[in-house]
C-alpha positions in Angstrom: -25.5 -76.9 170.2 -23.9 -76.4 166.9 -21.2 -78.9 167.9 -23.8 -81.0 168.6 -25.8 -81.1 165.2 -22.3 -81.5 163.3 -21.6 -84.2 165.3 -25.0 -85.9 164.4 -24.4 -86.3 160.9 -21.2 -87.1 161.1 -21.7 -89.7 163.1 -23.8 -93.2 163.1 -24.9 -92.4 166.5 -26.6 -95.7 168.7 -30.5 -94.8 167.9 -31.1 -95.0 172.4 -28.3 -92.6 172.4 -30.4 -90.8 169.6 -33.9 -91.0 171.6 -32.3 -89.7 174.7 -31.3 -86.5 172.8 -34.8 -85.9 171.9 -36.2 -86.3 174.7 -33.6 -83.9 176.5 -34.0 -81.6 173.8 -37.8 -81.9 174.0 -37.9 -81.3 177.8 -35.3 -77.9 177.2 -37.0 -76.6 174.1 -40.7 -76.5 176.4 -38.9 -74.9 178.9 -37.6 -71.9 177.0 -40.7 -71.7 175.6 -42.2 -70.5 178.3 -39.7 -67.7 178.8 -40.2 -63.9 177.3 -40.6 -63.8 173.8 -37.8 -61.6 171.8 -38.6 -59.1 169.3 -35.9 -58.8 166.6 -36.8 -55.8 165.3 -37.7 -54.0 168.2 -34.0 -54.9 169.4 -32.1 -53.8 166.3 -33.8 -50.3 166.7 -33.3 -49.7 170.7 -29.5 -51.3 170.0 -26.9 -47.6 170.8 -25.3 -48.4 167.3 -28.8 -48.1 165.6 -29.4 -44.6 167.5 -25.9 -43.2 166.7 -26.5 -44.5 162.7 -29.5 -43.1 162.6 -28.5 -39.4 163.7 -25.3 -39.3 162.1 -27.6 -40.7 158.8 -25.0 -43.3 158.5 -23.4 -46.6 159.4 -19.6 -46.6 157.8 -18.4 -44.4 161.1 -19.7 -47.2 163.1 -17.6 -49.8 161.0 -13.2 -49.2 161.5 -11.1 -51.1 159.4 -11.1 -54.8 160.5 -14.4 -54.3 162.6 -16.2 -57.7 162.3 -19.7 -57.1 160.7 -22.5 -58.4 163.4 -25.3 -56.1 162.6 -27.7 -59.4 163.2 -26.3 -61.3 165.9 -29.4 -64.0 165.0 -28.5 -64.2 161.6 -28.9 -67.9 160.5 -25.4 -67.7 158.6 -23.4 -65.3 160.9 -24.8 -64.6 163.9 -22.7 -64.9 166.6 -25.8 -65.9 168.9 -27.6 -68.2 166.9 -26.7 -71.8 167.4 -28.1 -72.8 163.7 -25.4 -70.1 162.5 -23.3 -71.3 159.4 -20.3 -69.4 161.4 -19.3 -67.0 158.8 -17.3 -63.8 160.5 -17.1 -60.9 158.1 -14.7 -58.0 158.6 -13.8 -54.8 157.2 -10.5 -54.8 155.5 -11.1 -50.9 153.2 -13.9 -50.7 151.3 -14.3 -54.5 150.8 -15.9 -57.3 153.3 -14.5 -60.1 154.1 -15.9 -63.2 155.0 -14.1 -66.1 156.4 -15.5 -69.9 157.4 -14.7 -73.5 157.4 -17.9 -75.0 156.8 -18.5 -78.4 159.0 -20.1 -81.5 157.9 -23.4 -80.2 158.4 -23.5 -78.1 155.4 -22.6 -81.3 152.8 -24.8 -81.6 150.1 -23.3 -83.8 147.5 -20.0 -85.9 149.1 -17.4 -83.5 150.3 -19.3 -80.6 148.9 -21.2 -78.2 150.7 -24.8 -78.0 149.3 -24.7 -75.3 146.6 -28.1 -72.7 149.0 -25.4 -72.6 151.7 -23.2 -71.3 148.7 -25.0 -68.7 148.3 -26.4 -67.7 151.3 -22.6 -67.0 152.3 -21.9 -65.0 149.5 -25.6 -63.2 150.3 -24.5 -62.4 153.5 -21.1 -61.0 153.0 -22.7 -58.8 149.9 -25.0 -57.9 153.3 -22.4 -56.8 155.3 -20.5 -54.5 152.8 -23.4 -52.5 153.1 -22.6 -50.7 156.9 -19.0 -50.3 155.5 -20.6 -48.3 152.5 -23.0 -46.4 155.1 -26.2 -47.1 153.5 -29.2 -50.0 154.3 -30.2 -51.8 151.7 -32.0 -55.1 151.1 -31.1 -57.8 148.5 -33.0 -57.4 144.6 -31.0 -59.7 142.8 -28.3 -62.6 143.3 -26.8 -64.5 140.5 -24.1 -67.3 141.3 -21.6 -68.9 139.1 -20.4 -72.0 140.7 -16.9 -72.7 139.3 -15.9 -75.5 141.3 -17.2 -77.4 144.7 -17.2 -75.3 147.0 -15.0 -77.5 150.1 -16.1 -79.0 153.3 -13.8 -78.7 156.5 -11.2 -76.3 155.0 -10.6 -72.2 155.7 -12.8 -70.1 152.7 -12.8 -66.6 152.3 -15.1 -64.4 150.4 -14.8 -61.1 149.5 -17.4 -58.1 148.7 -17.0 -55.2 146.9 -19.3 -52.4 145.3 -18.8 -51.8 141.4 -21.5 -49.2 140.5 -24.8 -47.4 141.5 -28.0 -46.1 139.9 -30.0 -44.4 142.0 -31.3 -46.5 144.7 -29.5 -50.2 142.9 -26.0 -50.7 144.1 -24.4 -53.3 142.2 -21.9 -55.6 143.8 -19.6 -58.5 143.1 -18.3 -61.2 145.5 -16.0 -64.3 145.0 -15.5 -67.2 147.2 -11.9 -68.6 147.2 -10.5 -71.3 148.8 -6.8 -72.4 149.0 -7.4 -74.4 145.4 -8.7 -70.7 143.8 -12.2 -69.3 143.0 -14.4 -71.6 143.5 -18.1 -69.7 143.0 -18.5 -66.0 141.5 -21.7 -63.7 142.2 -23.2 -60.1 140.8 -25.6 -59.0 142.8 -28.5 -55.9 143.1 -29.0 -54.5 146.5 -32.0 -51.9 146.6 -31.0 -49.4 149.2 -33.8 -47.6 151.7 -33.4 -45.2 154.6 -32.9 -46.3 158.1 -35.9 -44.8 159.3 -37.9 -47.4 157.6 -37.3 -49.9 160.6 -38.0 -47.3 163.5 -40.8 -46.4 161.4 -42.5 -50.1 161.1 -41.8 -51.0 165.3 -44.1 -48.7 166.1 
């Protein structure tokens, strides 16, 4: 399905072509429709990892060194089961996370650019997924981006997360996105950390 989309606009598809895909996709959507709806976070706090975080009071034990971060497999930029996914995979390589993804034509904003939200909803999620490496659960306070150059279209980028400081319950982080021309977008960020009891707390 995320083929698919790409291929949509990259292509000038025939428009009967384009009505048959509708309808198809009309006729598929109404069908799943029908079937059991999910609830995300009832999932997230029945999944084993969430049980054994949760006793041990952390997640780092539950992240080795070049793990892939996939704590929302529906997330919109990384999930490995959502079909709208961006396709980012983050790993952990120490104390940092990684984030790696060749972004297709889907995410163009500008020519040969991908648009600058997609920007930062990568470096947003690889900030998010340093925080199981650093053991705690946190939500996002504050983002700032610096875009230093276009950020490319159809070529390998990596972005890297790391913490920097903490007060209290604000861990401040920094993340760069690189691609083989350099540094291409720069971000400080505030994450606002809470306990994981909070989500077993509000399924019930």
């Amino acid at each position: 399905m995320n083929r698919l989309a790409h291929a949509l606009v990259r292509h000038r598809a025939d428009p009967e072509l384009l009505r048959m895909i509708a309808r198809e996709a009309d006729r598929l959507a109404t069908r799943i429709e029908l079937e059991p709806a999910r609830e995300r976070r009832m999932e997230l706090v029945t999944h084993p990892h969430f049980d054994e975080a949760a006793e041990d009071g952390s997640l780092a034990r539950l992240m080795p060194e070049g793990a892939f971060v996939d704590v929302f497999e529906d997330s919109p930029v990384s999930g490995s089961a959502n079909p709208l996914s961006i396709g980012l995979r983050v790993a952990r390589e120490g104390q940092e996370a990684v984030g790696r993804v060749v972004l297709g034509p889907g995410w163009q904003g500008a020519p040969d650019r991908a648009h600058g939200g997609v920007t930062a909803a990568l470096l947003d999620e690889t900030l998010g997924a340093l925080l199981p490496i650093l053991g705690v659960v946190a939500f996002t306070g504050e983002l700032t981006c610096r875009y230093l150059a276009p950020t490319p279209i159809g070529e390998p980028l990596e972005f890297r997360a790391r913490k920097v400081g903490q007060e209290r319950r604000k861990l401040f982080l920094e993340c760069e996105g690189t691609s083989e021309a350099g540094v291409f977008v720069a971000a400080r960020s505030i994450f606002v950390t809470t306990d994981l009891e909070i989500f077993r707390n509000q399924s019930g």
